[in-house]
C-alpha positions in Angstrom: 12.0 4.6 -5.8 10.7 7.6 -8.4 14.5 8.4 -8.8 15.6 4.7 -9.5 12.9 2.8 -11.7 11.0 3.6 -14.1 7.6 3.8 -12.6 6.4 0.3 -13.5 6.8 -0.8 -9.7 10.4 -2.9 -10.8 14.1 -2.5 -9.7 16.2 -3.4 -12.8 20.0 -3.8 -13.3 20.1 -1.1 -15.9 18.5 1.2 -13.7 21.1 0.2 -10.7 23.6 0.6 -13.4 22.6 3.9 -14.5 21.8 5.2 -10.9 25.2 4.3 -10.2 26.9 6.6 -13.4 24.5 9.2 -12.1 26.4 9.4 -8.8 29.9 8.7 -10.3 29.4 11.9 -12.4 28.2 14.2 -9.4 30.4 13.1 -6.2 34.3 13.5 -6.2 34.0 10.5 -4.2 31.8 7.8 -4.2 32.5 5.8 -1.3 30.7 8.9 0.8 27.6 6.9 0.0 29.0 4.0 2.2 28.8 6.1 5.3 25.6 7.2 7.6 24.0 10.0 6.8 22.1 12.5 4.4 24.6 15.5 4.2 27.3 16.6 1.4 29.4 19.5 1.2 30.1 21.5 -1.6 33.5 20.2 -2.3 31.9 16.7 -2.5 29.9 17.4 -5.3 31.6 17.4 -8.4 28.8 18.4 -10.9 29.3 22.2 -11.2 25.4 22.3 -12.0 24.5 20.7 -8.7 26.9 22.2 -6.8 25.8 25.5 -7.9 22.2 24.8 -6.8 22.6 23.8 -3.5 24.4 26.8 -3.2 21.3 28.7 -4.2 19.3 26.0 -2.3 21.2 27.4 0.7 20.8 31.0 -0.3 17.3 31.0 -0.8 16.5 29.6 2.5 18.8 32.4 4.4 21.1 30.0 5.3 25.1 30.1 5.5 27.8 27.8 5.2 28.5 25.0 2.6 27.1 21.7 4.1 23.6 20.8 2.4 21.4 18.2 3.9 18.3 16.2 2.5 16.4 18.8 5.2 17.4 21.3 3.3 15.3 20.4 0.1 13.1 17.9 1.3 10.3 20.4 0.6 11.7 21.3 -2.7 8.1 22.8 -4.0 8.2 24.6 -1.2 11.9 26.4 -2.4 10.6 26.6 -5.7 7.1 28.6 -5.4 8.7 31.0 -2.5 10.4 32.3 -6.5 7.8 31.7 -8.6 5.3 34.7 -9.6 2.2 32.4 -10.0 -0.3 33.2 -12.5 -1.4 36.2 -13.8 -4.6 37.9 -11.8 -6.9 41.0 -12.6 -5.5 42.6 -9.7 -1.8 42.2 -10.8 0.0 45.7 -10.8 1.7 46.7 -14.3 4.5 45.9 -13.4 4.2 42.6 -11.7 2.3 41.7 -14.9 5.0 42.8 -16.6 7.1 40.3 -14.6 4.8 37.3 -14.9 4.6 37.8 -18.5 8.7 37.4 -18.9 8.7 34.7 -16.9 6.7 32.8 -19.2 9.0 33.9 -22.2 12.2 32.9 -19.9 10.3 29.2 -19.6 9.5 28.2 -22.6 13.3 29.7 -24.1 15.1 28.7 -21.5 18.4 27.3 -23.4 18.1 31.4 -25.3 20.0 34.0 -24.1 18.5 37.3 -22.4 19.0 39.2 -25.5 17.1 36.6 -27.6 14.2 36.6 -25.2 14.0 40.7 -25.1 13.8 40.3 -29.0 11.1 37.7 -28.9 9.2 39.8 -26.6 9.7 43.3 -28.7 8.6 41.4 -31.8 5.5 40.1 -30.1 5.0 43.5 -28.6 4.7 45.4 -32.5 3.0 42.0 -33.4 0.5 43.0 -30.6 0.1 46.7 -32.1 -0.8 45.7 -35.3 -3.7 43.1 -34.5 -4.8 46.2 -32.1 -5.1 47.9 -35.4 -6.8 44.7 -37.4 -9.1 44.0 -34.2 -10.5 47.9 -34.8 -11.0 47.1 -38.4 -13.2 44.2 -37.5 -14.8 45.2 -34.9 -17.6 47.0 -36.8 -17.2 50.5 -34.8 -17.8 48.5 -31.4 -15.0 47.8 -28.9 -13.8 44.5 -28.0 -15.5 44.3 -25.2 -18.8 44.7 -27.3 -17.6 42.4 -29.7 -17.2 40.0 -27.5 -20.6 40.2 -25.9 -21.6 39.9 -29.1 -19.5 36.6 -29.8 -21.1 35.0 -27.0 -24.6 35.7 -27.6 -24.0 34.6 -31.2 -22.6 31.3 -30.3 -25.4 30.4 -27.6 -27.8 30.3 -30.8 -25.9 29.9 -33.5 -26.7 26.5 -34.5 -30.5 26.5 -33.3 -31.1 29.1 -36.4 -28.6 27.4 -38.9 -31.0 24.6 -38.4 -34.7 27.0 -38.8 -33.5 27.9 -41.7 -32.5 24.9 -42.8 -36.4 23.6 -42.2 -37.2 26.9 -44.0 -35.5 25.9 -47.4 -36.6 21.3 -46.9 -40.6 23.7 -46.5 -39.8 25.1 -49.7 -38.5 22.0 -51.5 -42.3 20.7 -50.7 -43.8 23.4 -51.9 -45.4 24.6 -48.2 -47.4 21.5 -48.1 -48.4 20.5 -44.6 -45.6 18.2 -43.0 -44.1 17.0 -39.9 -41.9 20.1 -40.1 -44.7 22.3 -39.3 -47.3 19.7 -37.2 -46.4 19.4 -33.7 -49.5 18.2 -32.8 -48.4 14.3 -31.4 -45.8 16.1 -29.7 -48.1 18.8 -28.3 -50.2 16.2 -26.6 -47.6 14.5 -24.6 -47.5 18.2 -22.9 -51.0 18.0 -21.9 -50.3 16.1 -19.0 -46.9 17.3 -17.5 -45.8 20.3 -15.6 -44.3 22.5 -18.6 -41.5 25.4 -17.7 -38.7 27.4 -20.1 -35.7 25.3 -19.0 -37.2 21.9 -20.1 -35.6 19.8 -22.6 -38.2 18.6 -24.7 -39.4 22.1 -25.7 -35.8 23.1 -26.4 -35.2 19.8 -28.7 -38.1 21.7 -30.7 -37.2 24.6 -33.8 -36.3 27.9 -32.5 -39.5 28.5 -34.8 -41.8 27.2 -36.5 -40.3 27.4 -40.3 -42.1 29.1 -42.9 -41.2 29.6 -46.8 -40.4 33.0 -46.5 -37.6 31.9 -44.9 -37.9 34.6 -42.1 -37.2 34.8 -38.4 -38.9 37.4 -36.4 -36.9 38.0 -33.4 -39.8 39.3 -31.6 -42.5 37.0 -31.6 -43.3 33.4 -32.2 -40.4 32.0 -30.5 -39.7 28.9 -28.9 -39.8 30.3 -24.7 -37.8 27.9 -24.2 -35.2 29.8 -26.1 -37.0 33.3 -25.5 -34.3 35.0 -23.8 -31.8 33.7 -25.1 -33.2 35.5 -28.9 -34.2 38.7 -27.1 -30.0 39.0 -26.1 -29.3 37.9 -29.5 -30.8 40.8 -30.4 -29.8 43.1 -27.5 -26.1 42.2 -28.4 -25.4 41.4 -31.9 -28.2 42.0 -34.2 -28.8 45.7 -33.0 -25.2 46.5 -32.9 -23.9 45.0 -35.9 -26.8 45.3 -37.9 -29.3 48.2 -36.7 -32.7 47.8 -35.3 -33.7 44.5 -38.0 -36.8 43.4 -35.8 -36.8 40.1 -38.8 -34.4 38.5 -39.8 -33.5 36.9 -43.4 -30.9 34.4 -44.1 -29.0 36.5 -45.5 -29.0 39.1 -42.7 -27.9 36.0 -40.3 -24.8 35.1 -42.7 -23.9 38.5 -42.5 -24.1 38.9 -38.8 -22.0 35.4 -38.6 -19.4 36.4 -41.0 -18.8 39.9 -38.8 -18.4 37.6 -35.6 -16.1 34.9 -37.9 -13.4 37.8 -38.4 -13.6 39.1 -35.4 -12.9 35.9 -33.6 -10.4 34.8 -35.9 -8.1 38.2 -35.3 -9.0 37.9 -31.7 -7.5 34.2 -31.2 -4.6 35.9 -32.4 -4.2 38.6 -30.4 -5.1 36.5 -27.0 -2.1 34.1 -28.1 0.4 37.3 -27.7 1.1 37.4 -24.5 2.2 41.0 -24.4 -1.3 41.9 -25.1 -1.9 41.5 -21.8 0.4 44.4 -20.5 -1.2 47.9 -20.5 0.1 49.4 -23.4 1.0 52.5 -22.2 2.8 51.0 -19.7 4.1 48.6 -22.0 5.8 51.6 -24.2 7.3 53.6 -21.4 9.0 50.2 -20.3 10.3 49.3 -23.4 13.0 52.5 -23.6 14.4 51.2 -20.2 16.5 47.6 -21.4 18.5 47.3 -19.4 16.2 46.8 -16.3 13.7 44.0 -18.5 17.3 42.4 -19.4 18.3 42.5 -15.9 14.6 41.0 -14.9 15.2 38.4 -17.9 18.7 36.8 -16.2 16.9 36.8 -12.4 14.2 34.3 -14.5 16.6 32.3 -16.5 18.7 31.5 -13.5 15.5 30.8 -11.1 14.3 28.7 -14.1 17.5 26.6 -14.9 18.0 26.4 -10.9 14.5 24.8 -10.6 15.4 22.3 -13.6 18.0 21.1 -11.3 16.8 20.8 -8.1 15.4 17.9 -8.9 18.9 16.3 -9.5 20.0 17.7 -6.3 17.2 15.8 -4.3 18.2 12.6 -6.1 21.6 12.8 -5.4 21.2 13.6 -1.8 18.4 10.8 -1.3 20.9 8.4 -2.9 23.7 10.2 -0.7 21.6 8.5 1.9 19.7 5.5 0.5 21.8 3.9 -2.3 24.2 1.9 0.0 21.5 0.5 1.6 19.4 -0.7 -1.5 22.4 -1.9 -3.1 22.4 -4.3 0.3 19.0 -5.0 -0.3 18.9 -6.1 -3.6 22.8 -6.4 -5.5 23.4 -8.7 -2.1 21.6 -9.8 1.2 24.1 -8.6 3.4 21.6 -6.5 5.7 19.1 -9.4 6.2 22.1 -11.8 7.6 23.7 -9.0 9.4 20.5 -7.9 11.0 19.9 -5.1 9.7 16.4 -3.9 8.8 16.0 -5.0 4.9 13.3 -3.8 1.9 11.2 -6.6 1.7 10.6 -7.0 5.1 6.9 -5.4 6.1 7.5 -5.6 10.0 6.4 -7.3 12.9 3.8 -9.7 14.1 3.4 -10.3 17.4 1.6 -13.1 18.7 1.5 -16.2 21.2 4.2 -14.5 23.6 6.7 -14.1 20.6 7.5 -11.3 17.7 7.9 -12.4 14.3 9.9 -10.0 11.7 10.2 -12.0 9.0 6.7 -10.6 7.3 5.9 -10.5 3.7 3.1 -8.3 2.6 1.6 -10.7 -0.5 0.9 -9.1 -3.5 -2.3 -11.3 -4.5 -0.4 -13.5 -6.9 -1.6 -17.0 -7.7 2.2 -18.2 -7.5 2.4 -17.9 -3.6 0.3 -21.3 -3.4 2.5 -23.4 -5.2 5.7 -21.7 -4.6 5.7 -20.8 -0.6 5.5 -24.2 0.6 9.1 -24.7 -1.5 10.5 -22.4 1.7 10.6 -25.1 3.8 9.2 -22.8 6.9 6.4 -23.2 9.7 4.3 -20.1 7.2 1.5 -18.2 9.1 -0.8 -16.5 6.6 -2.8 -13.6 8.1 -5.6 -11.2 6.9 -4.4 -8.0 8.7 -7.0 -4.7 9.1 -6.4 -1.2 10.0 -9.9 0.5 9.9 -11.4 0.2 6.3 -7.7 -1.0 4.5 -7.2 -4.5 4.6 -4.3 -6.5 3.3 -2.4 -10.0 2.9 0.5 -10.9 5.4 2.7 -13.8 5.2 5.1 -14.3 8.3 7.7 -16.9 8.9 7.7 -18.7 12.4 10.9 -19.5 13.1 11.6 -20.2 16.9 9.5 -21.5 19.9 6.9 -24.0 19.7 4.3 -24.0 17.5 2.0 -26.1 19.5 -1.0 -24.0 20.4 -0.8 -22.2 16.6 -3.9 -23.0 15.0 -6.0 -20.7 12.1 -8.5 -18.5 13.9 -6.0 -16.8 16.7 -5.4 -13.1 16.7 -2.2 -11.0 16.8 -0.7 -7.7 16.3 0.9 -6.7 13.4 2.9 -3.4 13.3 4.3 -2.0 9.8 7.5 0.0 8.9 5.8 3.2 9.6 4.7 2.0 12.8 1.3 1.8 12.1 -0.8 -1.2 14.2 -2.6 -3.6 12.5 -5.7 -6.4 13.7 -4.4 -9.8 12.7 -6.0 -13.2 12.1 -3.8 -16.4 11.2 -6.3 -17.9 7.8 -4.1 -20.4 6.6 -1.1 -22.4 8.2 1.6 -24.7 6.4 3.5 -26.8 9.5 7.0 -27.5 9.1 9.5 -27.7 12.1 10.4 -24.7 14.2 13.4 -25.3 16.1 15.7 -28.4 17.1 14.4 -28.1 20.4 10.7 -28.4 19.5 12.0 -31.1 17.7 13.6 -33.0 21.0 10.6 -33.0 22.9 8.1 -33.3 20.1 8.3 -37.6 20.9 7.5 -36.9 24.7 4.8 -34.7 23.6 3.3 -37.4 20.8 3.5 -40.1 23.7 2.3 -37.8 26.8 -0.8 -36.6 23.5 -1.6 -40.6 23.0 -1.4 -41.5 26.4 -3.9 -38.7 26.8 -6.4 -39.7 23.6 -6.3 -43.4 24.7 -7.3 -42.9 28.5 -9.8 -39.9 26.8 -11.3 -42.6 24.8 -11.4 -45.6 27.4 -12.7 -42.8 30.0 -15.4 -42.1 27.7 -16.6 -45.9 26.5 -16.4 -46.2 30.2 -18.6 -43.6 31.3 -20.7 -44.8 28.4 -21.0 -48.3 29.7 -21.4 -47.5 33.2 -24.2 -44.9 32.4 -25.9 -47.9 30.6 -25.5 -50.1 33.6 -26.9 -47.3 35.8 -29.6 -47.3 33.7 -30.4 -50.7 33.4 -29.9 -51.3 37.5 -32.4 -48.0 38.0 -35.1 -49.7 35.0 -34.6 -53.4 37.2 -35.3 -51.7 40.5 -37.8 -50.1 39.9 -39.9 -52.4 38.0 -38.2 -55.9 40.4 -41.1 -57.3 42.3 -40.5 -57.5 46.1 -39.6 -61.4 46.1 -37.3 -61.4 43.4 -35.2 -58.6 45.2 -35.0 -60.2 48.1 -33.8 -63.5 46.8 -31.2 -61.9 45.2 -27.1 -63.0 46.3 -24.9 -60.9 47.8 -21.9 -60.2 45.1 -18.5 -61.6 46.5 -14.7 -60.3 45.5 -14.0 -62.4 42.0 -10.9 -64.3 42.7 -9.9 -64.2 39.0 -9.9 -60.7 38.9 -7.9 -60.1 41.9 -5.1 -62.9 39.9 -5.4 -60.6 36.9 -4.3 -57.7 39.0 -1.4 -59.3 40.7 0.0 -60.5 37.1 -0.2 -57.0 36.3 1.3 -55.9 38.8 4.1 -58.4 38.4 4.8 -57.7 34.8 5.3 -54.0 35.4 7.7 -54.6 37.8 9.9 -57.2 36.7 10.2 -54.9 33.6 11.0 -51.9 35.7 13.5 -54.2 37.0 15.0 -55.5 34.3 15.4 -51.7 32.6 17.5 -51.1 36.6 19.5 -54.1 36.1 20.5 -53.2 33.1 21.0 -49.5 33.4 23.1 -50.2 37.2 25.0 -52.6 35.8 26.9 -50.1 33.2 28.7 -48.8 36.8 29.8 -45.4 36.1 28.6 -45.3 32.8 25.4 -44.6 33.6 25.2 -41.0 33.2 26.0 -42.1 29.5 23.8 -44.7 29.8 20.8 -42.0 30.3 21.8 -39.5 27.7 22.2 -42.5 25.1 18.2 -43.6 25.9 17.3 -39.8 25.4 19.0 -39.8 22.3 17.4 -43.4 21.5 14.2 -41.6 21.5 14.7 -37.8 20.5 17.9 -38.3 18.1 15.7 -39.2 15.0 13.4 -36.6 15.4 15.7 -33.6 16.2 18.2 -35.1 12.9 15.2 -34.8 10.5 14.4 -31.5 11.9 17.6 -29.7 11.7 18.3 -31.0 8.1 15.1 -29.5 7.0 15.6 -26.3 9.0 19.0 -26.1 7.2 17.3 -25.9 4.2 15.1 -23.3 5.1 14.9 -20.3 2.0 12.9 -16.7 1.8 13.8 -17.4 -1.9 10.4 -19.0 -3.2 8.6 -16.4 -1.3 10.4 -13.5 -2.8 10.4 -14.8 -6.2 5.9 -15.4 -5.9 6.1 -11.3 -4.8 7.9 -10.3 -7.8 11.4 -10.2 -7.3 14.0 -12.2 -9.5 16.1 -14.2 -7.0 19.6 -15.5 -8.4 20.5 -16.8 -4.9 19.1 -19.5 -2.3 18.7 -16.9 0.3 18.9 -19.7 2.9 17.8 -19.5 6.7 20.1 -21.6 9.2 19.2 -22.3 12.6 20.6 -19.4 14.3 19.6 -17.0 11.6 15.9 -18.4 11.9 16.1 -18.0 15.9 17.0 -14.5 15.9 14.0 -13.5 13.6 11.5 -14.5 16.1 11.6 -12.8 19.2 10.3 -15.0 22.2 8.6 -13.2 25.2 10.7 -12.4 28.0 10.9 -10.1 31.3 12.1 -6.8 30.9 15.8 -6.0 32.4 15.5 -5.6 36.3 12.1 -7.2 36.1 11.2 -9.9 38.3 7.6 -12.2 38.5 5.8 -11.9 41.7 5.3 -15.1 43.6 2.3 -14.3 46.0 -0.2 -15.4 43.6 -4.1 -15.4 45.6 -5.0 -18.2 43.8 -2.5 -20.8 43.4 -3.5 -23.8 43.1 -2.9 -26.1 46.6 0.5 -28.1 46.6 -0.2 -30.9 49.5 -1.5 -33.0 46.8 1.2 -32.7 44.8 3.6 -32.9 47.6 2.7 -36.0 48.4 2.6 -38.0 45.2 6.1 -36.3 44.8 7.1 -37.8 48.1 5.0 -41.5 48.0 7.2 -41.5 44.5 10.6 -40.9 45.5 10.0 -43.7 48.4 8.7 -46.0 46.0 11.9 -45.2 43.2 13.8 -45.6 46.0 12.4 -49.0 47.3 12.9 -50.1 44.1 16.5 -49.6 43.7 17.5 -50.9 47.3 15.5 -54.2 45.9 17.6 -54.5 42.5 21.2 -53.3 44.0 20.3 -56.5 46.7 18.8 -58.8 44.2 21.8 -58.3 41.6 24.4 -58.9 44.0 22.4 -62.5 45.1 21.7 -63.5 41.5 25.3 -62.3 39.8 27.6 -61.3 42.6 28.3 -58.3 40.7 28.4 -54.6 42.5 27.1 -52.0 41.3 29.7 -49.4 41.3 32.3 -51.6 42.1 30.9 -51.6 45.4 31.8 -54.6 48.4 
C-alpha cells in the first residue's frame, strides 16, 4: 500500500497507472507478475540500477547466485545499517572518524564525483585551519574549552543582569526616590508563612539585586540566593578569566565581558559547522598526503550511498512482483471474489450458529452504511467484535442456511486475515431472505408458528378461566352451608355438547374425504398431483425469494466504506451459498448413536402407528365409497 498510494488511505487510477509504468520500465517482461511467487532473476529485471542492486543485495548478505527473493530484502534496514558507520562517538578511533566524517560529505553530494568531494573536504579542512587561528584570537588567551565554560556560565545569567541594570538606570530616571523597584516589602510578607529554599520560583522571579543608582553589581554579596551560585560561577568562569579579579561589577565591565563571549561564539558556530574540525588535526595532515586511499574510501561511500537510494525501488518492485496481479483482481476487476479466491476487502470469518460467514466487512464509522447497506439486498448481521482492549465494527453477510434462531444479543467468533480471534455480538440485524430453500419451507413454518400462537393463546385464556373457576368452586365450598350442598344435582353428560362434537367430527372428515376423492381420482397422476399442491403453497414464496436473492450486491456496502464502485458487484444464488459455510462432520467422521439420555420412543411409536391405521382406514373407505357413488376405479382398477 506505501508503494502504491499516496498515503491518504485511497487506491487511485493514476496511481494503478503509474505503478504499472513503474514495472513496465524494470521487468523485460511483465507478464512474470501473473504467476505465483516473490522471486526474479537478474535477467528479468531490465532496470540496470535495480539489477545492479540486488546484485549487491545478494553480495552483501554472502550469498551466491542470481535469483533475488522478497526474503532477501524484506529487512532492508537491516542490509542497510550492517554498511552504515552510525554516528560519530568520543570513543571513535581517528581513523573511523575520519570515515564517518566522508560519509557525511559522500551523502549530502551524492550526484558529485570522488574528486569533487576530496576538494570539498580539503577546502573545508584549510577553512578549519584558519578559524583555528580566529578562535585563538578571540579567545582572550584561554582555550576553547575555557571559553566555553565561560559561554555557558554567561548565558545562565545573562539576562537576569541585563534586567538589574536596567532597574539601575529606571532608579536613576527618579532620582533614587523610594519605589516599587527597591520595596519588596508586600512581597516579603507572603514569605512569612511558607517554607522558603534557593530553587523556589518566587524568589528567582525577584532582581538578581536590589538596584541601586550607582549602577553597580557586587558579585559577592547582596545577591538573590536564589541565584547565589549561579553568580559565584559567573565569577569563577568568566569574570576572573576574562576580566581579572573585578569583585564589582559596572555596566560597562558586563558589556565588555558580553561582547568577548559574542565573538567568541560567533567564530565558534563556525568552526562547529566544519565538519573536518572534528578530525584530530595531526591526524588529519598526515592523511591528507595519502589521496589515493581517502579517494578510494570516497567511491566505497558513494556506491553504498546510491545502492541504499535504490533499495527501496528494489523492494517495490519485488512486492509488486508478488502482489500487483492480485490487487489489480481486487480492484481493476472482481475476478478473485467470484472465483473464490481470497479478496482485499474481505476482513474474514465469522463463525456462528453452526455456520462460517466470509463475507465480512470491517465498517469504517461512516454515517452512509445506514442508508446505503440495506440497498444490498442481503440478510446483514452487524457485530461489535473485541479482542482485549481494541474494539471494532463488523458487518457480515448471511447468505445460506436458515436464519431462524438469528436474533441481536447472540455471540460468535470472528477470526481476521492475520488470524487473530475476536469476541462477537450480533447489535443490529436487517432480514432479507437467505436461501430458496428457507424460502420453501418458510409457509410450513408460518402455519406450524400460528398453529402454535393460537393454541398458546387459547391454552392460556384457558388456564385463565379454569383457575377462576377453581377459585370460585374453592370460595363456594368453603363458605356453602351444609344444606345447600347437599341439595345440590348431580351434573349429567350435555347432550348438545356431545352433537357439537359429532358435527365436528363429521366436517373434518368429509373434508378429508373430499381432498382423497379428488387427489385418487387423478389415477396415476397423483404423484403430480402432490408436487403441484406443494408448489400451490411454497411456489410464491420461493419465486419472490429467488428474484430478490438474484439481486443481491456487495456494491452499496463497498461504496458506504470508501471505495468507488463502477460495477453491480452482484451475488447469485450459488455464489451467495458458497460464502457461508454450514456446519458439517469432518471426513471419516460419524455421530454416535448411543445417546444416555434419549428421549423414550414408545410414545412416539405409537401415535406413528395409531396414524398410519387411521390414513389407512381412511383410504380403504374412499377407494370403496367412490366406486359406489361414481363407478370409477382408482387406478383403473376392476
Amino acid at each position: 500500500m506505501d508503494y502504491i498510494s499516496d498515503a491518504d488511505g485511497f487506491i487511485r487510477p493514476p496511481e494503478v497507472l503509474d505503478a504499472v509504468d513503474f514495472l513496465a520500465e524494470s521487468l523485460q517482461d511483465v507478464g512474470i507478475i501473473m504467476k505465483d511467487g516473490d522471486t526474479l532473476s537478474l535477467g528479468d529485471i531490465k532496470s540496470t540500477a535495480i539489477a545492479k542492486t540486488a546484485e549487491w543485495a545478494l553480495r552483501s548478505q554472502g550469498k551466491t547466485g542470481s535469483i533475488i527473493s522478497l526474503a532477501d530484502i524484506v529487512n532492508e534496514n537491516k542490509i542497510i545499517k550492517s554498511n552504515e558507520l552510525g554516528e560519530l562517538s568520543d570513543n571513535d578511533s581517528d581513523d573511523l572518524r575520519l570515515k564517518k566524517e566522508l560519509s557525511l560529505y559522500v551523502k549530502e553530494n551524492i550526484n558529485s564525483t570522488s574528486e569533487a568531494i576530496f576538494d570539498m573536504f580539503t577546502n573545508d579542512r584549510n577553512q578549519c585551519l584558519q578559524n583555528t587561528e580566529d578562535l585563538k584570537a578571540v579567545s582572550a588567551g584561554l582555550e576553547s574549552a575555557s571559553m566555553l565554560k565561560a559561554v555557558a556560565a554567561f548565558e545562565a545569567v545573562k539576562n537576569k543582569i541585563d534586567d538589574f541594570f536596567v532597574r539601575c538606570k529606571l532608579l536613576t530616571y527618579v532620582n533614587g526616590n523610594n519605589t516599587p523597584l527597591t520595596d519588596y516589602s508586600e512581597i516579603f510578607k507572603t514569605f512569612t508563612a511558607v517554607e522558603l529554599n534557593t530553587s523556589s520560583e518566587k524568589l528567582r522571579e525577584l532582581p538578581i539585586a536590589l538596584p541601586n543608582t550607582e549602577m553597580l553589581l557586587d558579585t559577592q554579596s547582596k545577591i538573590n540566593p536564589a541565584w547565589a551560585n549561579e553568580i559565584k560561577k559567573l565569577y569563577a568562569d568568566a569574570v576572573s578569566p576574562l576580566c581579572g579579579e573585578i569583585l564589582v561589577l559596572t555596566e560597562n565591565d558586563w558589556k565588555n565581558i558580553s561582547q568577548k563571549i559574542s565573538d567568541f561564539t560567533m567564530v565558534y558556530s563556525k568552526q562547529a559547522e566544519i565538519k573536518a574540525a572534528k578530525i584530530n588535526p595531526q591526524f588529519l595532515e598526515t592523511k591528507l598526503n595519502q589521496k589515493d586511499e581517502i579517494i578510494t574510501e570516497i567511491n566505497e561511500r558513494l556506491a553504498f550511498e546510491k545502492e541504499k537510494q535504490h533499495i527501496q525501488s528494489l523492494k517495490k518492485l519485488l512486492l509488486f512482483r508478488k502482489d500487483f496481479f492480485t490487487l489489480l483482481k481486487n480492484y481493476v476487476s472482481f475476478s478473485n471474489f467470484y472465483t473464490g479466491g481470497e479478496t482485499a476487502f474481505q476482513a474474514g470469518v465469522l463463525f456462528f450458529d453452526t455456520r462460517a460467514t466470509t463475507l465480512c466487512f470491517e465498517l469504517n464509522g461512516d454515517d452512509r452504511h445506514a442508508t446505503l447497506d440495506i440497498l444490498s439486498g442481503a440478510y446483514l448481521l452487524y457485530c461489535d467484535i473485541t479482542r482485549g482492549t481494541a474494539k471494532r465494527k463488523l458487518l457480515a453477510l448471511l447468505t445460506n442456511g436458515a436464519s431462524d434462531n438469528i436474533v441481536v444479543g447472540r455471540n460468535g467468533l470472528f477470526y481476521d486475515r492475520e488470524g487473530n480471534d475476536w469476541n462477537a455480538t450480533i447489535t443490529k440485524v436487517i432480514a432479507n431472505p437467505v436461501s430458496v430453500r428457507e424460502a420453501f419451507f418458510s409457509p410450513y413454518k408460518n402455519l406450524a408458528r400460528m398453529i402454535e400462537e393460537q393454541i398458546a393463546k387459547k391454552a392460556n385464556a384457558a388456564n385463565e378461566k379454569s383457575d377462576a373457576l377453581v377459585a370460585t368452586a374453592a370460595d363456594k365450598t368453603v363458605n356453602m352451608p351444609k344444606e345447600a350442598a347437599a341439595s345440590l344435582p348431580n351434573k349429567k353428560l350435555d347432550l348438545g355438547t356431545i352433537a357439537l362434537i359429532g358435527t365436528a367430527i363429521g366436517g373434518i372428515s368429509t373434508l378429508i374425504g373430499s381432498l382423497l376423492q379428488a387427489l385418487f381420482g387423478l389415477g396415476l397422476w397423483v404423484p403430480l398431483g402432490l408436487i403441484g399442491l406443494i408448489l400451490i403453497v411454497s411456489g410464491p414464496s420461493m419465486i419472490l425469494a429467488a428474484m430478490k436473492l438474484r439481486k443481491r450486491s456487495i456494491g452499496p456496502i463497498l461504496e458506504a466504506n470508501g471505495w468507488a464502485i463502477n460495477a453491480h458487484a452482484k451475488i447469485n444464488i450459488p455464489l451467495g451459498s458458497s460464502l457461508t459455510k454450514l456446519a458439517s462432520l469432518p471426513k471419516n467422521a460419524r455421530l454416535a448413536h448411543l445417546d444416555p439420555f434419549a428421549e423414550k420412543k414408545k410414545g412416539r411409536n405409537i401415535f406413528i402407528a395409531v396414524l398410519i391405521l387411521l390414513l389407512a382406514a381412511a383410504g380403504v373407505f374412499c377407494y370403496f365409497y367412490l366406486i359406489k357413488k361414481t363407478g370409477i376405479y382408482p387406478f383403473n382398477l376392476k
